[in-house]
Each structure stands twice: as structure tokens, then as C-alpha cells.
C-alpha positions as CSV (number, residue, x, y, z in Angstrom):
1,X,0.0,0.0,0.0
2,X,1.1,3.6,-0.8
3,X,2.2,5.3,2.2
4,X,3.9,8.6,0.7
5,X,1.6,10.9,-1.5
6,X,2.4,10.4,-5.3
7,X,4.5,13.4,-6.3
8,X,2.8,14.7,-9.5
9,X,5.7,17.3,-10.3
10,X,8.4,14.2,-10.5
11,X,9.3,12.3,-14.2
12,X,7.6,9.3,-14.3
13,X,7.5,6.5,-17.4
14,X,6.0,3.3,-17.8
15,X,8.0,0.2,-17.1
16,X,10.2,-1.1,-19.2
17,X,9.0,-4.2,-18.7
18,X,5.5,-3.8,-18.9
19,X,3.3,-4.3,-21.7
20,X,-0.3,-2.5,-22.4
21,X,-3.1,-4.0,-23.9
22,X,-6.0,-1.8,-24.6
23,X,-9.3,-3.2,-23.7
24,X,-12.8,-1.6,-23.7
25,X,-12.3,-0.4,-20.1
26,X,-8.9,1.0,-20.5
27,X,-5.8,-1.7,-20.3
28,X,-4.5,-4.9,-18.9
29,X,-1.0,-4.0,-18.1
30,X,1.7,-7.1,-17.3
31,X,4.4,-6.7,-16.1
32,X,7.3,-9.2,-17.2
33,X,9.8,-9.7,-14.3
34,X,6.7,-10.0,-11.7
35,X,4.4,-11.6,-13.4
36,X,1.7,-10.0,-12.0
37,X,-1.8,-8.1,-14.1
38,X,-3.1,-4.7,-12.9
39,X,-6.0,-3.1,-14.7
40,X,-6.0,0.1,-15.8
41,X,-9.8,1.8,-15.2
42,X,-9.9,3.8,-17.9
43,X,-9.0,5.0,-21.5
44,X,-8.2,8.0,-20.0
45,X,-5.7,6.9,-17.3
46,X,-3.9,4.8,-20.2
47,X,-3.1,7.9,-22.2
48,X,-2.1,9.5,-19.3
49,X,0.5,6.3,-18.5
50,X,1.6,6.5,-22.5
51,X,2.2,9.9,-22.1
52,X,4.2,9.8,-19.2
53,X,7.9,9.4,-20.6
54,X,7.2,12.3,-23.2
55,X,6.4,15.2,-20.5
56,X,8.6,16.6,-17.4
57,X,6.1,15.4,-14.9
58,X,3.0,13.3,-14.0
59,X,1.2,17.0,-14.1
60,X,2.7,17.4,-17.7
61,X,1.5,14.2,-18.7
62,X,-2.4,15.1,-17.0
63,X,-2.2,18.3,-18.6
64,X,-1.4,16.9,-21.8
65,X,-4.0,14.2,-21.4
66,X,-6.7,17.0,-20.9
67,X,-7.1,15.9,-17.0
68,X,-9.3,18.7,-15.5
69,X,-7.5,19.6,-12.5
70,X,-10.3,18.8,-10.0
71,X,-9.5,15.4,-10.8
72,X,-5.6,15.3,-9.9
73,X,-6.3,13.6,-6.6
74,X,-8.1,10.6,-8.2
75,X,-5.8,10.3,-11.2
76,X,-2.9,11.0,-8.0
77,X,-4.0,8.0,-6.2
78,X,-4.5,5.9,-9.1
79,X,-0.3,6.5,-9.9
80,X,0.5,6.2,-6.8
81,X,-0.8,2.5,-6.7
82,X,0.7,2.0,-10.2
83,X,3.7,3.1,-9.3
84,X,3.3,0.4,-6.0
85,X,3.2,-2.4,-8.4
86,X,6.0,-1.1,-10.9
87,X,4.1,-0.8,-13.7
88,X,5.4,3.2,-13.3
89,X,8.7,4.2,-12.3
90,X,10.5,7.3,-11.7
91,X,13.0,8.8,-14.1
């Protein structure tokens, strides 16, 4: 469980290892050196994890993504347990 708020203004980027597969309520992401499936809740949060590597920060990447800002704290939490099961990392 994440203990420490997610820090939005840090460089994030999808795992390496991990692969996306879109699905009609956003992605299945695996992740290949744990073995382990998360889902990904929505189309919108998968844009948001593809366009993590190509912005300065996790903000950059909402911003980019068209995330209205009153929902930062969702979209926040929703990283932050991401980031939990490596399927994000920093950079």
C-alpha cells in the first residue's frame, strides 16, 4: 500500500517491462519480471501512462492528457498504486 503521497511534479514513465493491452475499459498492463496483471480503469488513465515518458512530470502528462484539474487527486492515487506495483517508475 502507498504510504507517501504520489509526487505529480516528478518524471515518471511506464515500465520497461511492462506491456499495455488496450481493452474496452482501458488496459490490462503485465508486467514481465513480476508476473503480476493490474488493470488500468480507464481509456483516459492509459493515455495519461503512455504519455508519461514524453512530459517533465505526471502534471505534464495530466495536462497533456486534458485531466481537468479537479481530478488530480483521483488520477494522484490511481499512480500512486501503479507506481506500488511497478508498472510506473521514476526517471
Amino acid at each position: 500500500m502507498h504510504h507517501v503521497a504520489f509526487d505529480l511534479f516528478r518524471a515518471y514513465r511506464l515500465s520497461p517491462a511492462v506491456s499495455l493491452r488496450a481493452e474496452p475499459f482501458g488496459a490490462l498492463a503485465y508486467h514481465f519480471g513480476t508476473r503480476r496483471l493490474s488493470l488500468v480503469k480507464s481509456p483516459e488513465l492509459v493515455t495519461v501512462l503512455r504519455l508519461l515518458d514524453s512530459h517533465d512530470s505526471a502534471a505534464g502528462a495530466l495536462d497533456a492528457a486534458g485531466v481537468p484539474i479537479r481530478q488530480r487527486a483521483r488520477y494522484a492515487v490511481a499512480l500512486a498504486a501503479l507506481a506500488d506495483s511497478e508498472v510506473i517508475g521514476a526517471r
